[in-house]
C-alpha beads as a LAMMPS data file, in Angstrom:
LAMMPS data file: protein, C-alpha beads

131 atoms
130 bonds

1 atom types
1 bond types

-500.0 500.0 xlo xhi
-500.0 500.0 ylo yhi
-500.0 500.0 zlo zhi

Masses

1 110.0

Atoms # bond

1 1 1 200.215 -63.172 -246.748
2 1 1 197.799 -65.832 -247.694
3 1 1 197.361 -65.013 -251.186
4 1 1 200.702 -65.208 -251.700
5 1 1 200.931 -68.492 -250.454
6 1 1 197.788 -69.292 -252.581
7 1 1 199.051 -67.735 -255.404
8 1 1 202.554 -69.640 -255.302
9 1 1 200.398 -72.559 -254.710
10 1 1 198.515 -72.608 -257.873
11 1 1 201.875 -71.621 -260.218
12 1 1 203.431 -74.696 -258.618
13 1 1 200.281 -77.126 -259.526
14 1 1 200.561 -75.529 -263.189
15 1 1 204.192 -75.558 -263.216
16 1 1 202.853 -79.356 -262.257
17 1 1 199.929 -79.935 -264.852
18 1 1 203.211 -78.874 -267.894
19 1 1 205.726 -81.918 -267.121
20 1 1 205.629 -85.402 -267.639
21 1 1 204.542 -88.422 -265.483
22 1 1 207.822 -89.339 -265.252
23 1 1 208.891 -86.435 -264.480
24 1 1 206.403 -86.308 -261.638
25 1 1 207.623 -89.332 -260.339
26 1 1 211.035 -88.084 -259.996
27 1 1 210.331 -85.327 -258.134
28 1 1 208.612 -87.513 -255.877
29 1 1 211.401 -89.582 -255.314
30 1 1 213.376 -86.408 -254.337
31 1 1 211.092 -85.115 -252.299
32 1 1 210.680 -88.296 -250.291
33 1 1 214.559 -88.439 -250.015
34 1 1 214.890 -84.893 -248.948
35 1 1 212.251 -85.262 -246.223
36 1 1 212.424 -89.099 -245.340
37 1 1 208.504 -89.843 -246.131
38 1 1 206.828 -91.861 -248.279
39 1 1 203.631 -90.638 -250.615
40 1 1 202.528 -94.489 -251.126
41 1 1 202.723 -94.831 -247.487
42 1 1 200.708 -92.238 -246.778
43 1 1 198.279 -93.027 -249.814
44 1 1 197.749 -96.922 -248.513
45 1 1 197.536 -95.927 -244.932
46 1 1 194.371 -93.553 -245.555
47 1 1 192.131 -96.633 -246.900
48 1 1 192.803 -98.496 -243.979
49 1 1 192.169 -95.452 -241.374
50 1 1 189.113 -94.604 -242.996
51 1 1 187.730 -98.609 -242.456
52 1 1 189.508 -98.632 -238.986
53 1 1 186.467 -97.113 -236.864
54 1 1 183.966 -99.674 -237.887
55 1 1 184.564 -103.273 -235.702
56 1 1 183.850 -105.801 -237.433
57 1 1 184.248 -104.016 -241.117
58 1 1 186.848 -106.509 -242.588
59 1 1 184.276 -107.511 -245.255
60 1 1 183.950 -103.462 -245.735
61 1 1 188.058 -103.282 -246.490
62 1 1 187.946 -106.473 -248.319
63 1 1 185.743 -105.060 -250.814
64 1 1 188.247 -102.881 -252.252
65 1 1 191.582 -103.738 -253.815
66 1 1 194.713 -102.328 -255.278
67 1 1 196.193 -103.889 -258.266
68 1 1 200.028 -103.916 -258.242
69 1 1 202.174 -104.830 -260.801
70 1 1 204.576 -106.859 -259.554
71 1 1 206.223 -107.930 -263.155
72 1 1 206.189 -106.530 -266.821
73 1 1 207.006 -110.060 -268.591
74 1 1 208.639 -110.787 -272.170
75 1 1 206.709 -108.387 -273.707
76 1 1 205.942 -105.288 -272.522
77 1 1 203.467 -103.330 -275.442
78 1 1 200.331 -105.696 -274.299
79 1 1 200.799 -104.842 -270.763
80 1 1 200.912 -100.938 -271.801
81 1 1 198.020 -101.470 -273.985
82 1 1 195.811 -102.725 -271.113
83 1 1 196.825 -100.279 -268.227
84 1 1 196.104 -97.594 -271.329
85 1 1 192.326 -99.219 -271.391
86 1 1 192.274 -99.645 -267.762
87 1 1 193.479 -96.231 -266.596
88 1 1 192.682 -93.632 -269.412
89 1 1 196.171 -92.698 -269.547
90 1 1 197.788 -91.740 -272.726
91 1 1 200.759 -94.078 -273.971
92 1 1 203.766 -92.003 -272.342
93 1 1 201.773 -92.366 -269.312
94 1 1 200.877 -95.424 -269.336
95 1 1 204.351 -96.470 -270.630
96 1 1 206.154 -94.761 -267.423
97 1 1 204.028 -96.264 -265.124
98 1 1 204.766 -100.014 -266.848
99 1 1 208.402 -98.898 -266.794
100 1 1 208.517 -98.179 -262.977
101 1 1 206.883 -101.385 -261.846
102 1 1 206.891 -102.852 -259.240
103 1 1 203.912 -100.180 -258.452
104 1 1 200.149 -99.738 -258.291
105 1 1 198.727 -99.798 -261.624
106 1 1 194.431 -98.824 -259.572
107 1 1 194.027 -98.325 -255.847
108 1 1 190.979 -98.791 -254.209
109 1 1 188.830 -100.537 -256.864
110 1 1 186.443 -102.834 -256.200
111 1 1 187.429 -106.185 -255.980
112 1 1 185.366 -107.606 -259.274
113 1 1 186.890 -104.848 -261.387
114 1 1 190.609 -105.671 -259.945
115 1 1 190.294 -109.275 -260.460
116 1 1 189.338 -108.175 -264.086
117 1 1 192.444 -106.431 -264.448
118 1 1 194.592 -108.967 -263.474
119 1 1 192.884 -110.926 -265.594
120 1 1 193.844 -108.610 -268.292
121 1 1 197.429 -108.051 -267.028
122 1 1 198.179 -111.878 -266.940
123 1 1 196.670 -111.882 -270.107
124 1 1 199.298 -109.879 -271.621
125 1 1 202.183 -111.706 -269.577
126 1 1 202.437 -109.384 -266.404
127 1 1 202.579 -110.840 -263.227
128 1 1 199.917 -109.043 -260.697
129 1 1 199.214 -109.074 -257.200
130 1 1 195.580 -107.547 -255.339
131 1 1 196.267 -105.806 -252.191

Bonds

1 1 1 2
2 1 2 3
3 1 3 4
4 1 4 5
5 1 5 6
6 1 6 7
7 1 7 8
8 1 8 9
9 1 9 10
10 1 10 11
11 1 11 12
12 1 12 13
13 1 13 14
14 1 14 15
15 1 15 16
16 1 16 17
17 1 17 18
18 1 18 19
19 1 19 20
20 1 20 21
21 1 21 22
22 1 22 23
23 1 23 24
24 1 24 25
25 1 25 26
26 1 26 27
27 1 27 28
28 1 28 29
29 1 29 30
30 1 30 31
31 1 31 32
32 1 32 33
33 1 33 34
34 1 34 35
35 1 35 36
36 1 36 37
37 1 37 38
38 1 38 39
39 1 39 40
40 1 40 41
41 1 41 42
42 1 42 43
43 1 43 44
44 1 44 45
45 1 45 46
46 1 46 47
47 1 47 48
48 1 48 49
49 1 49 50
50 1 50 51
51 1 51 52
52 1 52 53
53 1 53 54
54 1 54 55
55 1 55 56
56 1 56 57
57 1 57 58
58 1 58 59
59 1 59 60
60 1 60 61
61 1 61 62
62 1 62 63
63 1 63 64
64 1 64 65
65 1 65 66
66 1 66 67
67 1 67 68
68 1 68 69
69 1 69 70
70 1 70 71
71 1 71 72
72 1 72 73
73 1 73 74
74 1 74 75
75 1 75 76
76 1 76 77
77 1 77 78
78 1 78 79
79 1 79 80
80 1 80 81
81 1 81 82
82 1 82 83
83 1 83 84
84 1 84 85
85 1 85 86
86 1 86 87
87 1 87 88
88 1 88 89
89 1 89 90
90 1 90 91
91 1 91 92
92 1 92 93
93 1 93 94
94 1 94 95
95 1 95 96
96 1 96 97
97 1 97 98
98 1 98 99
99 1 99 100
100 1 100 101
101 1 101 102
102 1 102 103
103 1 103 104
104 1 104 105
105 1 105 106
106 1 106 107
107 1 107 108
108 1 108 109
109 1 109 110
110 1 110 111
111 1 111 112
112 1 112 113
113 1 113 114
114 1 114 115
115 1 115 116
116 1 116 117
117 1 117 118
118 1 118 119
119 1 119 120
120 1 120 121
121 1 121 122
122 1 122 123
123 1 123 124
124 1 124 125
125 1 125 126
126 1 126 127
127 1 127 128
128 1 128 129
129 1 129 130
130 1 130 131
């Protein structure tokens, strides 16, 4: 019974790997809506449990950041163009995830490197916040 269960598992992360970002993210979206979750809930909450333990570690999860784009701007092809360099994402990619904002463009990255993207990001006329 368990390799059928692995089995199914694996066709359904292919089945995954074949569609588009976008795509993805729709699916999310109904499957968050079906089952009343949320994946960025669960994705931000497992920072902050892993730091929780340790008294005294708020320098420990101030030291890493997630950069959020809050705002496209006027024009959105610069903004692309630097989540594309930031990310490694290809330009559909990297397009979709411009298109959906607000949303995360890195999660847990160290604070110089976020502050460097936001740099960026305001660079190109988006508006960014570091959570």
């Amino acid at each position: 019974m368990a390799a059928a269960t692995k089995t199914s598992t694996e066709d359904w992360i292919e089945e995954l790997k074949g569609i588009s970002v976008l795509e993805l993210s729709e699916r999310i979206k109904a499957l968050e809506e079906e089952f009343g979750v949320s994946a960025t809930a669960v994705a931000a909450a497992a920072p902050a449990a892993a730091g929780a333990p340790a008294e005294g570690g708020g320098e420990e999860e101030s030291s890493t950041v997630d950069v959020v784009l809050t705002e496209v701007g006027g024009q959105k092809v610069p903004v692309i163009k630097v989540v594309r360099a930031a990310t490694g994402l290809g330009l559909k990619e990297a397009k979709a995830l411009v298109d959906a904002a607000p949303g995360p463009i890195k999660e847990g990255i160290e604070r110089d490197e976020a502050d460097k993207l936001k740099a960026d990001l305001e660079e190109a006329g988006a508006t960014v916040e570091l959570k």
